[in-house]
C-alpha positions in Angstrom: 34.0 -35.8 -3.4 33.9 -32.3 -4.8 30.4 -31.3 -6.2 31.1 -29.2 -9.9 29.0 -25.7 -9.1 29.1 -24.3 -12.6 27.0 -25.4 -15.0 26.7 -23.5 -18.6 24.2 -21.3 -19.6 22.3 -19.2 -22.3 20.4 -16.0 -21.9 18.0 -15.4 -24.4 16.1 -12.1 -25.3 13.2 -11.6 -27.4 12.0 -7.9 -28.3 9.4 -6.6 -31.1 5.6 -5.9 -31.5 3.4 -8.6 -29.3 1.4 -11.0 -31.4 0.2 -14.6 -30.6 2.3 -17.5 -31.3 5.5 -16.1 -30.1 5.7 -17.7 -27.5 5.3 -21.1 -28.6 7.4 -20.5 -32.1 10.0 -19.9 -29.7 9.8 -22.8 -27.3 9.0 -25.3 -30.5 12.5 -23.8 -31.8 14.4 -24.7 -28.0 12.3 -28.0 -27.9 14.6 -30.2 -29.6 17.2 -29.6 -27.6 19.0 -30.9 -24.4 18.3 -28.1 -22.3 16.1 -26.7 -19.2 14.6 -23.6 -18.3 16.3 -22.1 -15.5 14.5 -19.2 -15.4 11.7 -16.4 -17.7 10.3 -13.2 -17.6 7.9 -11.9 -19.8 6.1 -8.2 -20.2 4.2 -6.3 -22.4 4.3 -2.4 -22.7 2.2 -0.6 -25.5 2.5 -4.0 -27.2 5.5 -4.3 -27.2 7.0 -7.3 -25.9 9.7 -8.4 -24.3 10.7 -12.0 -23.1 13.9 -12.7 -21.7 14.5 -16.7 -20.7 17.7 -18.8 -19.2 18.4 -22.0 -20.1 21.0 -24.8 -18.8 22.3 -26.0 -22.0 25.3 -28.4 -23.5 28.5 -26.2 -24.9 28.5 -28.0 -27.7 24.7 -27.3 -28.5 25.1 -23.4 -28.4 25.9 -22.6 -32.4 22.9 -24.5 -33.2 20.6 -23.3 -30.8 21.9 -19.4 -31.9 21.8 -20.6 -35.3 17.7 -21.6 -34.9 16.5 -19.0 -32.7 18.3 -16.6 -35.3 15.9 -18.1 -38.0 12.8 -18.2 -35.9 13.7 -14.6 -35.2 13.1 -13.8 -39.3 10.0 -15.7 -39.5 8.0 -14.0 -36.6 9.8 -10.5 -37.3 11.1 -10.3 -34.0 14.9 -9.4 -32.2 16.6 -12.6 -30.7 19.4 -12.0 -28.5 21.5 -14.3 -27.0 24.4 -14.6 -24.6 26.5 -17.9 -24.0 28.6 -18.6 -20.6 29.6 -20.4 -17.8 27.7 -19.4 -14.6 28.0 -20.3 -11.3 24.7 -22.5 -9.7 25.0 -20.0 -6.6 23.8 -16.7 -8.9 21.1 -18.6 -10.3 19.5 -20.0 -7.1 16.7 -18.3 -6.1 17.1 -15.4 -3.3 16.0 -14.8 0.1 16.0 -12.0 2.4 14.1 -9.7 -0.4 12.4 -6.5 0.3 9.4 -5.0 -1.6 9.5 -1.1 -2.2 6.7 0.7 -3.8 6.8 4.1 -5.0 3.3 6.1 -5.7 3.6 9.0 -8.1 0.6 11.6 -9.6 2.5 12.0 -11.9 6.1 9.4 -11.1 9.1 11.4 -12.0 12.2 9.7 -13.6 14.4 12.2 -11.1 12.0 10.4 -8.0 12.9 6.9 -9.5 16.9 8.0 -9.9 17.0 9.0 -6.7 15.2 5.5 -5.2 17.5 3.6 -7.5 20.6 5.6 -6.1 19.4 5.1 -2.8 19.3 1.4 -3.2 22.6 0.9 -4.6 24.2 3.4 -1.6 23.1 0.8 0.8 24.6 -1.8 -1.0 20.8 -3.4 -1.8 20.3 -4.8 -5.7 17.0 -4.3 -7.4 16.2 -7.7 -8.6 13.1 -6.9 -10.6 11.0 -3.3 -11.6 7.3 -3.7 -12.6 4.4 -1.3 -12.9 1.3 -2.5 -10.3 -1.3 0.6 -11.5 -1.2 3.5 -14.2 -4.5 5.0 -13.1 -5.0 7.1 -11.0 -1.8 6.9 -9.8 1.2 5.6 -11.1 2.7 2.6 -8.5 6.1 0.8 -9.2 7.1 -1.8 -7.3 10.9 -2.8 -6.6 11.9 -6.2 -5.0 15.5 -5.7 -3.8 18.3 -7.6 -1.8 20.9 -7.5 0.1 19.3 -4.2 2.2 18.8 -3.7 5.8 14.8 -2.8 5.7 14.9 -0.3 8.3 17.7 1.4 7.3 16.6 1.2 3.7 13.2 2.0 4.6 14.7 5.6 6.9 17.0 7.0 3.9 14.2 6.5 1.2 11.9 8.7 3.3 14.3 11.7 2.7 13.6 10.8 -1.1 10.2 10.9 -0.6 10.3 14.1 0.7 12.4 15.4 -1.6 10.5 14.0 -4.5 7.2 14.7 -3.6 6.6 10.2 -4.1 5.2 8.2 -1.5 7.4 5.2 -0.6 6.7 1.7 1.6 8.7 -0.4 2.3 7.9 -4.0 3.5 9.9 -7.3 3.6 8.9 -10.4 0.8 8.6 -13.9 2.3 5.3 -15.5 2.5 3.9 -13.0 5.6 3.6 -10.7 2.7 0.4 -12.9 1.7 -0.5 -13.3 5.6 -4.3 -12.3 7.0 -3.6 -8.6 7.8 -5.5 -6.2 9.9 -6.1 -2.7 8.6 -7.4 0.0 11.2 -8.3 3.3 10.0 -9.6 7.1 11.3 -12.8 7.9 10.6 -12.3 12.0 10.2 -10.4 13.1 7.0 -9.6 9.6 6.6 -12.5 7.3 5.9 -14.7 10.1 5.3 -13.7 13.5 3.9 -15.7 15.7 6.6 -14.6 16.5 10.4 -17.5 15.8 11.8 -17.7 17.6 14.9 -17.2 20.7 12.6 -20.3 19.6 10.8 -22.2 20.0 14.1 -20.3 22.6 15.4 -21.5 24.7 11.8 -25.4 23.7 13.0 -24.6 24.9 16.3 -23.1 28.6 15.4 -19.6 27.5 17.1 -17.7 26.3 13.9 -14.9 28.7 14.3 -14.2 28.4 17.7 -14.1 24.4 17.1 -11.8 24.7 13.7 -9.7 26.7 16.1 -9.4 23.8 18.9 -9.6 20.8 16.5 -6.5 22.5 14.4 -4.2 22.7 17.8 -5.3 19.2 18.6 -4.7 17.7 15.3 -0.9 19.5 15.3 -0.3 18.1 18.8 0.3 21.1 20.8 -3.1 20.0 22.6 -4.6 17.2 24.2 -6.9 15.3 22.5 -9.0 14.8 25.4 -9.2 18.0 27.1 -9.2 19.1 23.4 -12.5 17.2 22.2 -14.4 17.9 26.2 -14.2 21.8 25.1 -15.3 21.2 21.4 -18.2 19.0 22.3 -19.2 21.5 25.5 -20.0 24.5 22.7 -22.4 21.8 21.1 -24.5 22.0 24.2 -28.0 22.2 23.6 -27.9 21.2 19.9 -31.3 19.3 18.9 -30.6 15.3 18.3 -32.5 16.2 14.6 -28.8 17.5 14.1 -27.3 14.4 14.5 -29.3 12.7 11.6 -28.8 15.9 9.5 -24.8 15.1 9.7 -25.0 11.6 9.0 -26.6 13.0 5.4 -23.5 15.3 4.7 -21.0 12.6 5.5 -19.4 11.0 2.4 -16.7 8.6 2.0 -13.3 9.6 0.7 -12.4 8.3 -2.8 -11.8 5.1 -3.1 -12.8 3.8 0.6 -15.2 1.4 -0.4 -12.9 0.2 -2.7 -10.2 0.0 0.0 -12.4 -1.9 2.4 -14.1 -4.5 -0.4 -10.8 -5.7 -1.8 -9.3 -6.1 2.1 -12.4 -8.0 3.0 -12.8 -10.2 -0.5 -8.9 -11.2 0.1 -9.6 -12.8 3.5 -8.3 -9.7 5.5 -9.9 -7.7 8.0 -10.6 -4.0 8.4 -11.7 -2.1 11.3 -12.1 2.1 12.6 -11.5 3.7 15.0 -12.8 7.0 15.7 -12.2 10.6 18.1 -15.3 11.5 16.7 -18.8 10.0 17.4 -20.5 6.8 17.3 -23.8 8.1 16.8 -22.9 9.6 13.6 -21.0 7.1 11.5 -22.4 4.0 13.1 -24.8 3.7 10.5 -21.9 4.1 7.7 -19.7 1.7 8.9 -22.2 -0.6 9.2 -23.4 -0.5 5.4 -19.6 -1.3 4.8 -19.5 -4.1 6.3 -16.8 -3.4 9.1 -17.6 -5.2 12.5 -14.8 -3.8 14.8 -15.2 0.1 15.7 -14.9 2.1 18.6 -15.7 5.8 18.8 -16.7 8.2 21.2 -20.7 8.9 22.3 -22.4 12.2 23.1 -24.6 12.4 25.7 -28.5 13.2 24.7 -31.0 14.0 27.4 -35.1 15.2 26.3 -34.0 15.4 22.7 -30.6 17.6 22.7 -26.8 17.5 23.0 -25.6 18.1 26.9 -22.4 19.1 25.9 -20.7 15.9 27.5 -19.0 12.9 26.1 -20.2 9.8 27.9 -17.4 7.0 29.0 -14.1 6.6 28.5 -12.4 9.3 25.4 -10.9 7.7 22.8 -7.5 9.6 22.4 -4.3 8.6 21.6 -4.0 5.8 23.5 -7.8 4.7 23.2 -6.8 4.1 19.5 -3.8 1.9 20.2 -5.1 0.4 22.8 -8.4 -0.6 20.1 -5.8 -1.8 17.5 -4.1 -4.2 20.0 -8.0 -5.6 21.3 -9.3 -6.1 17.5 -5.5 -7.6 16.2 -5.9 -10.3 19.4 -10.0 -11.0 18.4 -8.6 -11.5 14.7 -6.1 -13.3 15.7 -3.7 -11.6 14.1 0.3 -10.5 15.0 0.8 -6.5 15.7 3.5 -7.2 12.6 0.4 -7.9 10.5 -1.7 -5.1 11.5 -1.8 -1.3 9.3 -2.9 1.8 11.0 -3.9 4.4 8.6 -4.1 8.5 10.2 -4.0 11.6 9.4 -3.4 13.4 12.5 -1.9 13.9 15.8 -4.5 11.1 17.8 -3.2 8.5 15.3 0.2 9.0 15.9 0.1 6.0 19.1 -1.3 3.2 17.0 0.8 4.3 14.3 3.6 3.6 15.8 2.6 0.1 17.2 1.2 -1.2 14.0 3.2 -3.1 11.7 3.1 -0.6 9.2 1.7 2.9 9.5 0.5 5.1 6.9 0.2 8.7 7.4 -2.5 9.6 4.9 -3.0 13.0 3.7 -2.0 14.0 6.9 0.0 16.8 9.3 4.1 16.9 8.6 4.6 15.7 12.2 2.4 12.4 11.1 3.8 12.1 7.7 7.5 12.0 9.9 6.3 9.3 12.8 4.7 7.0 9.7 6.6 4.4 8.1 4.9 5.6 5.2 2.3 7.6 3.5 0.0 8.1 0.9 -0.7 12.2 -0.4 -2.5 11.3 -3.5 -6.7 11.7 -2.3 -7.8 8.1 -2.9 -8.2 5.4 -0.4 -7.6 2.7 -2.0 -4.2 3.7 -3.3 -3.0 2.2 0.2 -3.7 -1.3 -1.1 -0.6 -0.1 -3.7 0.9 -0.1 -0.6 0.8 -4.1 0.3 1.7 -5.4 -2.9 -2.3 -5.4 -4.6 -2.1 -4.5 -8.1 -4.9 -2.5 -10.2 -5.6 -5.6 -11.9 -6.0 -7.7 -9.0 -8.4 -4.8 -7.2 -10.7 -4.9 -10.9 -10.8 -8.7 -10.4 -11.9 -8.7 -7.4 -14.9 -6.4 -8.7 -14.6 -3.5 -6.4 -14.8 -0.6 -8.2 -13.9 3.0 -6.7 -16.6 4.4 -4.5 
């Protein structure tokens, strides 16, 4: 027996200034009818509002129904549209498959969003829905698309972002979305907006000649290792006192505490790792709260730096190698974990994390990430995964 798959349907949409009572004026008017809610949508913009809601209705209902919402529309000094056909049940059954893009903007261009719209539609992908998830301080907008392949939509929207000057990410819907997710950041330029082995090089009258080394490590053309064993050897003989001196100048990069208070109040879990030195940011990452770090430790003998590093560096693959030990004591899937860098040691757990955000960081990051943040806050990563403003103010952690 054959199974009818078209049913008949109205689209209804409500404009005009927001005021209370709309809402219910308008379902009071629909309520003595035959008919169910399919599907509705509502927004408000500078108050203004706009409601748009389909119902599965009887043909021979739909003069009537126009009729009423027609005179509701004069009494609450709203527009009422409506649209009347035959639809097939497929298109209204709920889709699978869909992919979240957010773009960041300081400010968000309409060329930036043409040109992710074009994008979209050149890979055959349909944006399903557009809504705003922060206006301050930087503008996010969130797309949920289907019918697109997410690597290949997630390659040709980083030319856009390039070209734009936006930050894009790219990340598939589905209830992972809302799994427990690790977040593993860099301590340096990252977490904090100091280099901190510059800070003790400055104290130690070698600061140029460090800038110098940490600059060739941080592009790539050196290794981190034999890179960070010739920065630490010109801090030979620097008194311990200098140590606690640095860990005064250190401060936290806008919106970090933010970042790692909303991650922890939603159940997820954040952790650092570090080129730089344990000695000095212990203390820091402590009064945030984070359990899982690894860093490297200089070597103090009768009350001054030896110019050593004690135990094993943590380089490039010291950092990967930490992500993959704190994702399996989480107990969570690499697919679930974010690594967030800004330079050239990053680049390893970047590229093994689920998703890898380059932030603020070298063009030769920014190219290996899957995506990346250039605006100066933190917590604009959280953007990133789907967490609105509201939801971060709800949450009660405000930007430190």
């Amino acid at each position: 027996m054959s199974t009818d798959t078209r049913r008949y349907t109205g689209l209804i949409l409500v404009s005009g200034i927001d005021s209370p009572g709309i809402t219910q004026a308008l379902f009071e008017t629909l309520a003595p009818f035959a008919i169910t809610v399919l599907d509705i949508e509502q927004v408000v913009i500078r108050e203004r509002l706009i409601l748009t809601i389909l119902i599965d209705l009887n043909p021979d209902h739909a003069q009537a129904i126009e009729q009423d919402l027609t005179a509701c529309a004069e009494r609450l000094g709203v527009d009422i549209a409506t649209s009347f056909q035959t639809q097939e049940m497929a298109s209204i059954a709920a889709k699978s498959g869909l992919l979240h893009v957010v773009a960041l903007g300081s400010p968000l261009a309409p060329q930036a969003i043409a040109e992710i719209a074009s994008t979209i539609a050149s890979l055959s992908g349909n944006i399903e829905r557009i809504h705003r998830t922060a206006s301050y301080p930087v503008t996010a907008i969130e797309f949920i698309v289907s019918g697109a392949d997410q690597s290949v939509l997630r390659q040709n929207l980083a030319v856009v972002s390039a070209d734009q000057n936006v930050d894009i990410a790219v990340s598939p819907g589905g209830l992972m979305r809302w799994a427990k997710k690790l977040v593993v950041m860099d301590v340096d330029s990252t977490l904090i907006q100091q280099e901190v082995i510059e800070l003790l090089a400055a104290k130690a009258g070698a600061l140029k000649e460090v800038q110098e080394i940490t600059s060739a490590a941080m592009r790539g053309d050196l290794d981190f290792s034999q890179s960070l064993v010739a920065r630490v050897a010109l801090l030979k003989g620097l008194p311990e006192s200098a140590l606690d001196e640095v860990r005064g100048e250190i401060t936290l990069t806008p919106g970090a505490r933010t970042l790692v208070q909303t991650l922890k109040k939603l159940g997820h879990s954040v952790a650092v790792v570090s080129g730089g030195f344990t000695s000095v940011i212990e203390p820091l990452i402590k009064e945030l709260g984070i359990t899982h770090y690894r860093a490297n430790t200089l070597e103090v003998k009768n009350g001054a730096l030896t110019g050593k590093v004690l135990g094993t560096i943590i380089d490039r693959a010291g950092k990967a190698t930490a992500l993959r030990d704190f994702a399996q004591i989480e107990g969570v899937d690499l697919e679930q974990t974010i690594a967030i860098g800004d330079g050239a040691n990053d680049l390893d757990m970047i590229a093994i994390a689920g998703l890898g955000i380059a932030f603020n960081a070298k063009p030769a990051v920014k190219a290996a990430a899957d995506s990346s943040v250039s605006a100066p806050y933190l917590d604009s990563v959280l953007y990133l995964l789907g967490i609105t403003r509201e939801e971060i103010e709800e949450a009660g952690a405000l930007r430190k």
